[in-house]
N, C-alpha and C positions, 0 to 999 in steps of 0.2 A: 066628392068622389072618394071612393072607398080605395085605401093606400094597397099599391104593390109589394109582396114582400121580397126582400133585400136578401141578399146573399151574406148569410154571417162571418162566411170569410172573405168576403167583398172587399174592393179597395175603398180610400179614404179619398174622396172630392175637395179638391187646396183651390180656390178660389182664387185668380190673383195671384196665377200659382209663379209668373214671371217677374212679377216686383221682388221690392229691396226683401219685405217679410218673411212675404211668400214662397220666395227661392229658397230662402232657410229653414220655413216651416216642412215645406219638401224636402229636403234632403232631412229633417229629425228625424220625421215619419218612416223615410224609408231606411234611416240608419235603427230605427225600432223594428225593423223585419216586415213593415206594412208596405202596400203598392198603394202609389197614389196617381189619382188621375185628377190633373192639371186644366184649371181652364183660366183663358185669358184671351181678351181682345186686344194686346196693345195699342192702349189706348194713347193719342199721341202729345201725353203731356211732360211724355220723357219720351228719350231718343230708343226707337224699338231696336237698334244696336245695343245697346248696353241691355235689355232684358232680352234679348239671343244670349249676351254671355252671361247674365243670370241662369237661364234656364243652359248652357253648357255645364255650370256644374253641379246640376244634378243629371246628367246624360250617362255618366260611368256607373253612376248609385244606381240607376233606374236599367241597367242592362236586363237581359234575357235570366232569369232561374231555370231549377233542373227542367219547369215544365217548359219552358223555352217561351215563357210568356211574357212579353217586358214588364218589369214591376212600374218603370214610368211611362206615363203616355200625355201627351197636351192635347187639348179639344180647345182651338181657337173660337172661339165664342162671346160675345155680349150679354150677359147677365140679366138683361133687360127684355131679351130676346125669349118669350117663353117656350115657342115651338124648339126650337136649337139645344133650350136648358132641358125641356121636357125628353127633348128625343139622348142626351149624354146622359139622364140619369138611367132611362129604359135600358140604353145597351150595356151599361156598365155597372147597374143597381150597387151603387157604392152602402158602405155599409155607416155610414156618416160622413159629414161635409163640415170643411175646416174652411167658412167665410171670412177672406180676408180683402176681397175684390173691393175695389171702390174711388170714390173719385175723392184725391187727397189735399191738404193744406187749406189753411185758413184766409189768407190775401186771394187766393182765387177763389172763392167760394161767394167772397162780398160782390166780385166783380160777375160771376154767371151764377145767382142760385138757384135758377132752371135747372140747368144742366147737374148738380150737385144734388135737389133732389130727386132728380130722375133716376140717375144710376142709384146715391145710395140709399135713398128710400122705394122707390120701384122693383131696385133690380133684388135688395133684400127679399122684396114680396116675392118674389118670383121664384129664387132660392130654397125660401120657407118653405112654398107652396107644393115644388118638386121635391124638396128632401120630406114633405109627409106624404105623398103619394106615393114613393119611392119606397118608405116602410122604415127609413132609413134612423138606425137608433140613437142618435143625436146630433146636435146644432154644434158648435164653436162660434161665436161669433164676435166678429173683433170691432170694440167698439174704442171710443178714447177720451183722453183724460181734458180735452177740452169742455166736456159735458157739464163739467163744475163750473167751469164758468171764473169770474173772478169772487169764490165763494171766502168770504171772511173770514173761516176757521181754515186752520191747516193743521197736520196734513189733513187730508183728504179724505175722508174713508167713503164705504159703499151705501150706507144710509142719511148720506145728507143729502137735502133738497137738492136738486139739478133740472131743475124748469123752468132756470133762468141763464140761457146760453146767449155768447154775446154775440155770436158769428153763422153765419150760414149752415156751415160744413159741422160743427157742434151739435145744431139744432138737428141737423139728417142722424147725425150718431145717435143723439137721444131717441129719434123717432123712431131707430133701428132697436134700440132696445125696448121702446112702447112695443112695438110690434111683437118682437121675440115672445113679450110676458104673455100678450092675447095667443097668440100663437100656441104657446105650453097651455096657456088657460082650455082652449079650446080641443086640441089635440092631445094633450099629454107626451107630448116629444120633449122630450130635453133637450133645453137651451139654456148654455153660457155665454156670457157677453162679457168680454173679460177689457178692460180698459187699457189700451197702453199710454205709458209716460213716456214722450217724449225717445223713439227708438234710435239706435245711433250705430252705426259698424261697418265692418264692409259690404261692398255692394249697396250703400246706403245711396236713397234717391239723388240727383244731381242739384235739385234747387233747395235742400234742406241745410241749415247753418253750416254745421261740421264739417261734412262735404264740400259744399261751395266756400266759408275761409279757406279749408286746409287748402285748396287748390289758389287760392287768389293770395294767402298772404305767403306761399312756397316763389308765387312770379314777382313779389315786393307789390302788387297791384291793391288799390284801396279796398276796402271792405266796407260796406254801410252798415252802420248801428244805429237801432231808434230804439230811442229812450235815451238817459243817463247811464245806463249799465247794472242799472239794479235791480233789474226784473228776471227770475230764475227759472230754471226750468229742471225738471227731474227726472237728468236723462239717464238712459235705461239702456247697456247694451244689448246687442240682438240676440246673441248664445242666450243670454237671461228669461229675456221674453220667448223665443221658442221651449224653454225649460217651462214656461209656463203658460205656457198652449198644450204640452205632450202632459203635460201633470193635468192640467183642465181636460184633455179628452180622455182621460184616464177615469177620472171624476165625475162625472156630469152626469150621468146615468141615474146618482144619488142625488140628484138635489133637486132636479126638475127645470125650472128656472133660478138661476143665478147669476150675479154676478161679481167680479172678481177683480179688485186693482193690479197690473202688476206694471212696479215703476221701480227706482231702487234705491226710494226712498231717504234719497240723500241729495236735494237740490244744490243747483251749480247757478251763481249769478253768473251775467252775460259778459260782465268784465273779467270775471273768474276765467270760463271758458274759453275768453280771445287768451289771457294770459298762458292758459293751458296751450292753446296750440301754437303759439309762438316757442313755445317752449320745445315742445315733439318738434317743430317746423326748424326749427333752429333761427327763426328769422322775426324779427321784431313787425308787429301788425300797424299798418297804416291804416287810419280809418275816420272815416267821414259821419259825424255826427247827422243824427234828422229825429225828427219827432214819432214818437210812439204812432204806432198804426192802428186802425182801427178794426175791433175784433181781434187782438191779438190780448192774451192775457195776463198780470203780473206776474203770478208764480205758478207752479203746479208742485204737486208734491204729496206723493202716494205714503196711504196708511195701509200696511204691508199685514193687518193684525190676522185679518180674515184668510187671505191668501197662502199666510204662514200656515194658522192652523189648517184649512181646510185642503189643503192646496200642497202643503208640504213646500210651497216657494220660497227660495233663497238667494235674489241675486248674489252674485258671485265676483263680477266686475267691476272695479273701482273707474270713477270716470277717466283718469290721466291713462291708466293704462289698457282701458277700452279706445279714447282716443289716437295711441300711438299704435294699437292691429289697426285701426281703420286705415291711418299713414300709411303703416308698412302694407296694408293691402292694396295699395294703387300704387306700389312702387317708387314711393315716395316721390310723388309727383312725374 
């Protein structure tokens, strides 16, 4: 099907645009003078209360301009859905699409990987397929740092093998980025697939570490830790990674298909991280040892070289005091 052309001053399509990311990808966009149009099924793997007050703060950003147009708008939607996806891009021929929709974490993906490739391998196809119909002059597409798998070499970079994922929800990331390359291959659309490490801040999901200690070791209530505490993760605050979503759709244009780590390159053991937030927390962490799970990985930990140069990317947050905005963003308990 021969593509529709897109409106050059069109808005930007944020996928997902109600999650932990998403909400912040939204509001970069429109704090860079773009209108973005929002879609999300709240999906009920989190409370749709807590992504109502996600998508509240970008509701002030997103007011009426001089043409009295809202620069924000949500189109409730399933990704998966291609009549629904077909007919949001018709009306609003966005001028690119910032994918960050999808069905998240690695312990649930073992337990339904039905349902994990369906959404993030389907509903990608379906995305692709209406952002080239659409006309539309580039992809974002967010993929993640579980794709390495538990690969021998660290850090990380973007030309080592990763066709060996240990978990479900990895393997969909991977296939989202197979797809992207045939996709450019085929169409010549520009597509970035930019990896995140491990994201962390406020508004962060409710069942991801950070989140769930700070709130359990602030009531003295136990925490569970599997493994011995030596397996690390390289977490990334979100101001970071949205710096490095607006720099990649800046970019992308020029590369074709690419893609892109962005983590911040400075791994955090798990015992490190409890110490950390006993510390912001003021309250010393109770915690219940159990054995490593399966499909989860030892380290991760991004090689920043590609990113730097091409990308101009700098994380800027150190983890203690990314940790202590996330506290103070929930009112400290």
């Amino acid at each position: 099907m021969e593509p529709i052309s897109h409106s050059v001053d069109g808005p930007i399509l944020v996928t997902g645009a109600a999650g932990f990311i998403g909400s912040h990808a939204a509001r970069g966009l429109l704090a860079r003078g773009h209108s973005v149009v929002g879609i999300d099924n709240f999906d009920p793997y989190y409370s749709a209360e807590l992504k109502q007050q996600n998508l509240s703060t970008i509701s002030a950003m997103g007011l009426p301009g001089p043409d009295s147009k809202p620069r924000f708008v949500l189109e409730r939607a399933d990704i998966c859905d291609r009549v629904a996806i077909q007919d949001v891009f018709e009306r609003y021929r966005p001028q690119g699409v910032v994918h960050l929709a999808a069905k998240a974490g690695v312990r649930p993906s073992i337990a339904d990987p039905v349902a994990y490739s369906r959404v993030n391998v389907m509903g990608t196809s379906v995305i692709l397929a209406a952002a080239h119909r659409a006309g539309c002059d580039r992809i974002i597409l967010a993929s993640s740092s579980s794709v390495y798998g538990n690969c021998p070499s660290a850090p990380f970079h973007e030309g080592l093998d990763v066709n060996a994922p240990i978990s479900p929800y990895a393997a969909t990331k991977r296939a989202c980025e197979l797809l992207a390359h045939t996709h450019n291959h085929i169409t010549g659309q520009p597509v970035a697939c930019l990896r995140f490490f491990t994201v962390y801040g406020p508004r962060q999901r409710p069942d991801l570490a950070i989140a769930s200690f700070l709130k359990k070791v602030s009531k003295g209530e136990t925490i569970k830790v599997y493994g011995d505490g030596s397996s690390s993760r390289d977490y990334t605050f979100v101001s970071d990674i949205v710096a490095g979503i607006l720099a990649a759709w800046e970019r992308a244009p020029r590369y074709g298909y690419r893609v892109w780590n962005l983590g911040n390159s400075s791994p955090v053991t798990l015992t490190e991280m409890i110490a950390t937030i006993s510390r912001v927390v003021g309250r010393e962490a109770v915690v219940e040892r159990l054995p490593m799970q399966m499909g989860d990985v030892e380290r991760t930990w991004a090689d920043l070289t590609r990113s730097k140069a091409e990308l101009g990317y700098e994380p800027k947050v150190g983890f203690e005091e990314g940790v202590r905005a996330q506290w103070e963003a929930v009112g400290q308990g």
